[in-house]
Every structure is written in C-alpha cells, then in structure tokens.
N, C-alpha and C positions, 0 to 999 in steps of 0.2 A: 337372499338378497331382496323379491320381493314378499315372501312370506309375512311382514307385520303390515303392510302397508294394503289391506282388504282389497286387493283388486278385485274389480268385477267387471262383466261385459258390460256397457249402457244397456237399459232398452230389453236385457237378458235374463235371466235368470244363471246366468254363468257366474260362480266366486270363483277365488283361488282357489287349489285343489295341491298344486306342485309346480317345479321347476329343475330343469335342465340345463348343460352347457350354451343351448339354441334355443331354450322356449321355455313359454311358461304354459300347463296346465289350466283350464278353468272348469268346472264339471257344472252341472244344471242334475241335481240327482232325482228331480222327479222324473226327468225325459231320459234319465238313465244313459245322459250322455256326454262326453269329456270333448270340448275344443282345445284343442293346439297351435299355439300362435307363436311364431317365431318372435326371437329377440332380434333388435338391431343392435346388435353386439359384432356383428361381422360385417366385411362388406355385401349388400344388395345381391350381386350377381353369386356370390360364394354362397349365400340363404337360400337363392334361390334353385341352385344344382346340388343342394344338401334336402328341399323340401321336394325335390323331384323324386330326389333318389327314393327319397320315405315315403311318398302318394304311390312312387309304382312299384315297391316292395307290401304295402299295404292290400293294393288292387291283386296281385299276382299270391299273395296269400290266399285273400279272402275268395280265388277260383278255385283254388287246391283243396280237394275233400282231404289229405291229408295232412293239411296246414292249416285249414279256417277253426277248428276246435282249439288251436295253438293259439290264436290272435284274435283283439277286438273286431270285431265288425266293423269294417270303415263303411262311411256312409258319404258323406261329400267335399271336396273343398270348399269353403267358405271366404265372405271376405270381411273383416271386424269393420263396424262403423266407430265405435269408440271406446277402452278403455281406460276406467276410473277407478281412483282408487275409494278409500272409507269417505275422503271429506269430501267428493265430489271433484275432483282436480281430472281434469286431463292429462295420463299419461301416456297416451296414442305413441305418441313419438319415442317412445322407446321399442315400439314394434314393427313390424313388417305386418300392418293390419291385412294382407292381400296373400300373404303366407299362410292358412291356417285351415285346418280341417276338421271335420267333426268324424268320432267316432262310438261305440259303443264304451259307458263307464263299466268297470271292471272294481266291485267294490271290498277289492284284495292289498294287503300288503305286500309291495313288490320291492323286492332285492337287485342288484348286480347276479345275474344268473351263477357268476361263477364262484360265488360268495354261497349260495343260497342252494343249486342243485349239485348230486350226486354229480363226479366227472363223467360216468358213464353215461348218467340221464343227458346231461349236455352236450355230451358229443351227438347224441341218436339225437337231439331237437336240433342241432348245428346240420349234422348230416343232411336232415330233411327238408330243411331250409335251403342248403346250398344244391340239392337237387333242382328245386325249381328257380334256381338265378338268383335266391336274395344272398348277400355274399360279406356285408357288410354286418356282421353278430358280434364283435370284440364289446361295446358296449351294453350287450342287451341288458334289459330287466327283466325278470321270473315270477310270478307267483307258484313256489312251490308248494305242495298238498302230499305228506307221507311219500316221501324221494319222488316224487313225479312232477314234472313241468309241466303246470294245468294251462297258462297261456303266458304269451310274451311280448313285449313293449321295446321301442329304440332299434329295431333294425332296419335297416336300407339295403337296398340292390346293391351299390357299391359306396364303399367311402370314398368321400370327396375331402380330398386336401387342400387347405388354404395357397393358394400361391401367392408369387408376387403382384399378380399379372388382376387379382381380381380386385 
C-alpha cells in the first residue's frame, strides 16, 4: 500500500523498509535501527492495547537470556514528528505518530515463521516464548538459517481483538 510512495521520517534518516496489517516499518541503516509506527487503520483505543501488548512482549524478551538472541533489541518508545512521503507531502495523518518504537534492524529476510521454519523448530521457539508470557505468536515472522529460528518479529503478550466497544 505504502511501498511506491517513498515514505520517510522528516528530520530522519528513516525510509521505508515494510509494512504490516498495523504498521509501517522505516529503518535508518546507518544507526542499524528500524522504527515502527502504527497505522490509523483501526480505532485509537484498539492501536493502542495492540502497541501495548507488542512494547511489553518486546521488554520481557529482551530480559530473558533465553529469548534476547531470538528477538531485535528494543530500545525505546518514540513519538514521530512527521511523515513524508517522495514529493514532500504530509502524510502524518495516516498514523498514530505517538505509537511507535525503535528497535534494532535485523538485516535478514523474514518469512511467516510457519511458512519458513521446520514444525519442530517452531514449536521449541513457541514453547519458549509462551514460558515467559508472550502468548500471542499465530502471526510471527522468522529469519530462518539451516532449519533454525535465528530471531523473530510480530509477537505480543496477548492478542487483542477488535470489538465493538473500541
């Protein structure tokens, strides 16, 4: 959707990198670092108990000696002052500029894990996951390396369902 349209942070060194159901990627590959900015494709309050779930699935990895070798290094929340796209247009308003965090880039091709790893390997990186609380993996993405899951992207503490109510 926005892939031709050269997003970049203002002010950043951040381009387009990817995109998701909820976000779009921007990566800064000298600081070797990817921001994540939510889309406003949902309601506010639903973005916002879906970016929870992902910051403190992130933080509770990145404590786990047998979880941090699995995932980017999160580093902080952030808050976007503005994104543009090629010709200089403000398209802020299609984000949640107050949703968005930085993490370590990861300069791998990444799959649907269940596409990409061995069942067995998946289940033991799922297993290990769901030890420490992060619960929501139906989504993940892989960088697989000779049948092994070398690190992983898109999971949260729990999924959060759209209701009526948000």
């Amino acid at each position: 959707m926005f892939e031709k349209l050269g997003l970049r942070v203002a002010t950043t060194d951040y381009e387009y990198l990817d995109e998701g159901a909820y976000s779009v990627v921007f990566v800064d590959r000298a600081q070797g670092k990817v921001c994540k900015v939510y889309l406003a494709t949902q309601p506010i309050d639903h973005s916002r108990k879906v970016f929870a779930e992902e910051i403190e699935a992130y933080k509770k990895a990145n404590a786990q000696k047998d979880l941090k070798s699995l995932v980017p290094a999160f580093y902080a929340t952030t808050s976007i002052q503005q994104i543009i796209d090629k010709d200089g247009n403000d398209v802020t308003s299609k984000f949640y500029p107050a949703l968005a965090f930085e993490s370590e880039h990861i300069p791998q091709r990444f799959k649907k894990a269940n596409m990409a790893a061995p069942e067995k390997e998946l289940a033991r990186v799922k297993d290990l996951f769901r030890k420490h609380g992060i619960n929501h993996l139906s989504d993940i993405s892989a960088w697989v390396e000779e049948g092994k899951i070398r690190k992983v992207l898109d999971f949260a503490v729990n999924e959060i369902v759209p209701s009526w109510d948000d």
